[in-house]
C-alpha positions as CSV (number, residue, x, y, z in Angstrom):
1,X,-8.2,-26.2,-7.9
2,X,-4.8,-25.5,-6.2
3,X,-1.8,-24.6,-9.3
4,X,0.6,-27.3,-8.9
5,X,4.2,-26.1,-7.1
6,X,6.4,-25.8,-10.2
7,X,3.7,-22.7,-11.3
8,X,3.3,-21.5,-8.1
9,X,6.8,-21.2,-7.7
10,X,7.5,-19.6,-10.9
11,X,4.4,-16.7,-9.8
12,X,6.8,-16.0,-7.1
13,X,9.6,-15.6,-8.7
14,X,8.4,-13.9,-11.7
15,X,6.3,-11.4,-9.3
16,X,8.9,-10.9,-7.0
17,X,11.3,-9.9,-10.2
18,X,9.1,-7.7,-10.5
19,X,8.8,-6.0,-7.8
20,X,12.2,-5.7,-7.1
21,X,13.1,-4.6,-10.7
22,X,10.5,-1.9,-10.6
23,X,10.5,-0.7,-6.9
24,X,14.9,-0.7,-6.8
25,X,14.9,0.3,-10.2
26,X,12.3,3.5,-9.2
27,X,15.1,4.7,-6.9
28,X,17.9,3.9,-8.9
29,X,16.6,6.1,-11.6
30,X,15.8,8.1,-9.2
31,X,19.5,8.8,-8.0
32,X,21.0,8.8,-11.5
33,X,18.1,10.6,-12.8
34,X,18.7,14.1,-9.8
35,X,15.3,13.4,-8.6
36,X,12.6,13.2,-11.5
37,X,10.7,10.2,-9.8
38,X,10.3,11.7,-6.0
39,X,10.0,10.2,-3.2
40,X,6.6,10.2,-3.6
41,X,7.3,8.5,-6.8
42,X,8.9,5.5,-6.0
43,X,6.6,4.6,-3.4
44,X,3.8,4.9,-5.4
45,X,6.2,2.4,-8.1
46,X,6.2,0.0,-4.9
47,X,2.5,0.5,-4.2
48,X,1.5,-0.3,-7.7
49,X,3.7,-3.2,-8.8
50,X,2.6,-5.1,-6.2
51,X,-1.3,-4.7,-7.0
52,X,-0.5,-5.2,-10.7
53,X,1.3,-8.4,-9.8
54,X,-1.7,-9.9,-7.1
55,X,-3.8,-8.7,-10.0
56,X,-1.5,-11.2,-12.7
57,X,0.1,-14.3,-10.2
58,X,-2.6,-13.7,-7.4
59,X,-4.6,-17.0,-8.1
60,X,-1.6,-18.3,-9.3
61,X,0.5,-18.4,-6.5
62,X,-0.9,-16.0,-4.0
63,X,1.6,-13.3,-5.1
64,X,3.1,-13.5,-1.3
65,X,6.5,-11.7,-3.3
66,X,8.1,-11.7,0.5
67,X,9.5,-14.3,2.5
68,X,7.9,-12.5,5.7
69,X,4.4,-13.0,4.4
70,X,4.7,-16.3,3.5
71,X,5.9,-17.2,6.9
72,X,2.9,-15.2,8.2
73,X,0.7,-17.1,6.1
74,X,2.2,-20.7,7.8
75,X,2.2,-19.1,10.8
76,X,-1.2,-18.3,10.9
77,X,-2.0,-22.0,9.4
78,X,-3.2,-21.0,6.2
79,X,0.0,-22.2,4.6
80,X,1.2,-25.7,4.7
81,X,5.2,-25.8,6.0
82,X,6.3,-28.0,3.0
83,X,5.8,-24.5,0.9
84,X,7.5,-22.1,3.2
85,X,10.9,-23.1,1.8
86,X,10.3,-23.1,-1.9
87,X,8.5,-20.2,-1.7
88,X,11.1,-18.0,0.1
89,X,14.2,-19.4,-2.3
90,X,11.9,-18.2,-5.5
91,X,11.2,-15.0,-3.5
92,X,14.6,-14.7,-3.2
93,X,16.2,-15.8,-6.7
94,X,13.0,-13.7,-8.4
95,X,14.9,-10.3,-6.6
96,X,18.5,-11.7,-7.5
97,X,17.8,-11.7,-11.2
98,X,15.8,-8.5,-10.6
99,X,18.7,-6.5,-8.8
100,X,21.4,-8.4,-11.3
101,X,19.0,-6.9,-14.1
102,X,19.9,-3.4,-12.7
103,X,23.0,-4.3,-12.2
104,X,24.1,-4.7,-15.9
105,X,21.6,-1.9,-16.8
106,X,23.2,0.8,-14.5
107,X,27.0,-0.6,-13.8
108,X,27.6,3.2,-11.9
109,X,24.9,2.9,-9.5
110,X,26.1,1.6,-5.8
111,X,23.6,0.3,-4.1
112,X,21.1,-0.5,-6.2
113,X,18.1,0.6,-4.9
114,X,19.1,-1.1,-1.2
115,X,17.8,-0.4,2.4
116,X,19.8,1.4,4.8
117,X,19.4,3.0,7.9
118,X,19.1,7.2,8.0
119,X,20.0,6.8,11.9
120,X,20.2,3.8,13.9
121,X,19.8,0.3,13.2
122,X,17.7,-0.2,16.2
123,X,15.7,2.6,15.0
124,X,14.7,1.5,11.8
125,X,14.7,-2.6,13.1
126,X,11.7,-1.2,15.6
127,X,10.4,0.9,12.4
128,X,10.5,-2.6,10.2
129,X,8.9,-4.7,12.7
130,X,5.9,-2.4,13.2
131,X,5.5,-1.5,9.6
132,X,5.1,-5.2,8.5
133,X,3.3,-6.1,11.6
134,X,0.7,-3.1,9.7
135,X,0.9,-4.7,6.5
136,X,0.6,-8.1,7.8
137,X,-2.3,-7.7,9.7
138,X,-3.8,-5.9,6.2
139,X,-2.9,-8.9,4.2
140,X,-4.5,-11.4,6.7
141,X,-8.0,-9.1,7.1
142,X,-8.5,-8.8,3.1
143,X,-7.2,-12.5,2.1
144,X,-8.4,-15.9,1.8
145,X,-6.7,-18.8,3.1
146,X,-2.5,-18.0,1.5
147,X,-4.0,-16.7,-1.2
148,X,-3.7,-12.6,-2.0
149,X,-5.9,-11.9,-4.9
150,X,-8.9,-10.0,-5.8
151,X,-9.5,-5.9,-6.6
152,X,-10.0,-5.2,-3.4
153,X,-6.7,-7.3,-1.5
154,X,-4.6,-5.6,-4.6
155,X,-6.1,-2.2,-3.6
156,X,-5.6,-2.6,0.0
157,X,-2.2,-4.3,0.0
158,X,-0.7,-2.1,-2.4
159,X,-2.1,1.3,-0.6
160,X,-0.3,-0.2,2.4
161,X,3.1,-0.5,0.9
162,X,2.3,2.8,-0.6
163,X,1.5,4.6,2.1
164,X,3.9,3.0,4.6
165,X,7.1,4.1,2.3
166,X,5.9,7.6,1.8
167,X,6.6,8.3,5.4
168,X,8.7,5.4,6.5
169,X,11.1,5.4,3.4
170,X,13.4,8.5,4.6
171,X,14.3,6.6,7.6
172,X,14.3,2.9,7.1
173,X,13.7,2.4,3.3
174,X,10.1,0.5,4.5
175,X,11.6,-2.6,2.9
176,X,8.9,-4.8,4.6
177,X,10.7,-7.5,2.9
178,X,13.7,-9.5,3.7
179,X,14.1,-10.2,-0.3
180,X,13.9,-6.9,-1.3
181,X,16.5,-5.7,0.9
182,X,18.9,-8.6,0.7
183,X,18.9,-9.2,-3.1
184,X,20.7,-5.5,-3.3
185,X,22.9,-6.0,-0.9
186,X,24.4,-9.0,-1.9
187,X,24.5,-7.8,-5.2
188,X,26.4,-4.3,-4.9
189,X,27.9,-5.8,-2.0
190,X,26.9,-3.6,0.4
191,X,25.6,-6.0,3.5
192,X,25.5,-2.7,6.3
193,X,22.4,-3.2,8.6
194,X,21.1,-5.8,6.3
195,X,20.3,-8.1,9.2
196,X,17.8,-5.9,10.6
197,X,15.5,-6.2,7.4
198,X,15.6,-9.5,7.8
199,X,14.9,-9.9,11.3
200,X,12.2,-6.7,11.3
201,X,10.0,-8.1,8.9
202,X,10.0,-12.1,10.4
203,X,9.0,-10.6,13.9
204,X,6.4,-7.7,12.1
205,X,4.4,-10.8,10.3
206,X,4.5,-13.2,13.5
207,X,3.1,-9.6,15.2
208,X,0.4,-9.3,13.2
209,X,-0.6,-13.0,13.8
210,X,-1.5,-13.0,17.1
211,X,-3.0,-9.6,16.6
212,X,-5.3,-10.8,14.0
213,X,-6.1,-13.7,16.5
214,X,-6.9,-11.5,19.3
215,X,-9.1,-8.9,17.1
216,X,-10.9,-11.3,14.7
217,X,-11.0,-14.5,16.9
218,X,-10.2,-18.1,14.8
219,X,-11.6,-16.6,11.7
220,X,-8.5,-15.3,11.4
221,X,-6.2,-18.3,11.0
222,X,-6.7,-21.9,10.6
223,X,-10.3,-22.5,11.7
224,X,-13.1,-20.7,9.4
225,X,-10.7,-18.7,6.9
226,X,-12.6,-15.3,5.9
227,X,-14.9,-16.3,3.5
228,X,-14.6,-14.4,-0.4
229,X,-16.7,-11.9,-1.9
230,X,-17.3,-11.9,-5.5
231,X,-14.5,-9.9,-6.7
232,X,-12.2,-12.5,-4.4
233,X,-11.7,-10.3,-1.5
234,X,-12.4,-11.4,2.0
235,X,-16.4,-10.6,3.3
């Protein structure tokens, strides 16, 4: 039985809070801290807040955490548009009150844990895009219906993000996700580039759609979702 909105909105926001607060909050430390958690660290912090959270909001509310998943999900039909909305504006307020959270934590830190481009903006738009189009494609091959739950999606997903910002993170950040990067920005005020993580990750998941339609046929999306194992993975 589907959770009504009101919880479903709440596992967004709450999941999303906490991925921001502990995936920003990895690098601010980071920067104020003269290294001790790596690089390697914080995207292994990314990595596992997001499978702790599919783990805890997963049957909840799917634990999409990103705007750019969630309109993957409705692109591919497994999400009706009535929820595309709500769910991005919780996405979205969950990493305000995450990134406002660091903000009154660490009042000398500038950026706050926000994407920005080592070279060019083109370079890391094509570098979003592809890297979400990646994940995307992950998230649609191990799910059922809009629903991201299970050991196996947590594992799978979270490796993904994992292993996409340890050698994506030095150029673009690997953001993958328009609320990630914007709730920073607005809140330190630093907007540079920001439109590029928005744009990047929208075209990344609509990417991965049609590739998971040309690979996996309709099972894919709409007709005949993949149907779940035991542990609530796709078969």
């Amino acid at each position: 039985m589907e959770s009504p909105l009101h919880r479903r909105l709440a596992g967004e926001f709450f999941g999303t809070f906490c991925l921001v607060f502990a995936g920003t909050g990895a690098i601010v430390v980071n920067d104020l801290s003269g290294g001790a958690v790596t690089h390697v660290g914080v995207a292994l912090t990314f990595g596992l807040v997001v499978f702790a959270m599919i783990a805890a909001v997963g049957d909840v509310s799917g634990a999409h955490l990103n705007p750019a998943v969630t309109l993957g999900f409705y692109v591919a039909r497994r999400l009706p548009g009535r929820d595309v909305l709500p769910y991005s504006l919780s996405q979205l307020g969950g990493a305000l009150a995450a990134s406002g959270s660091l903000r009154l934590l660490f009042p000398t830190h500038e950026g706050l844990g926000g994407t920005l481009p080592a070279g060019a903006v083109s370079q890391s738009l094509v570098l979003e895009v592809l890297l979400t189009a990646f994940l995307m494609f992950v998230i649609l091959s191990v799910t059922h219906g809009a629903k991201e739950r299970g050991i196996t999606a947590g594992i799978a997903i979270g490796g993904v993000i994992a292993l996409e910002a340890l050698f994506a993170g030095p150029i673009s950040g690997a953001s993958m996700n328009p609320a990630r990067s914007l709730a920073p920005a607005l809140v330190s005020g630093n907007l540079h580039a920001v439109w590029a993580y928005i744009v990047g990750p929208v075209l990344g998941a609509g990417l991965a759609v049609v590739a998971c339609r040309y690979i996996r046929g309709p099972r894919c999306c709409g007709v005949g979702p993949l149907p779940l194992a035991e542990d609530g993975s796709s078969c």
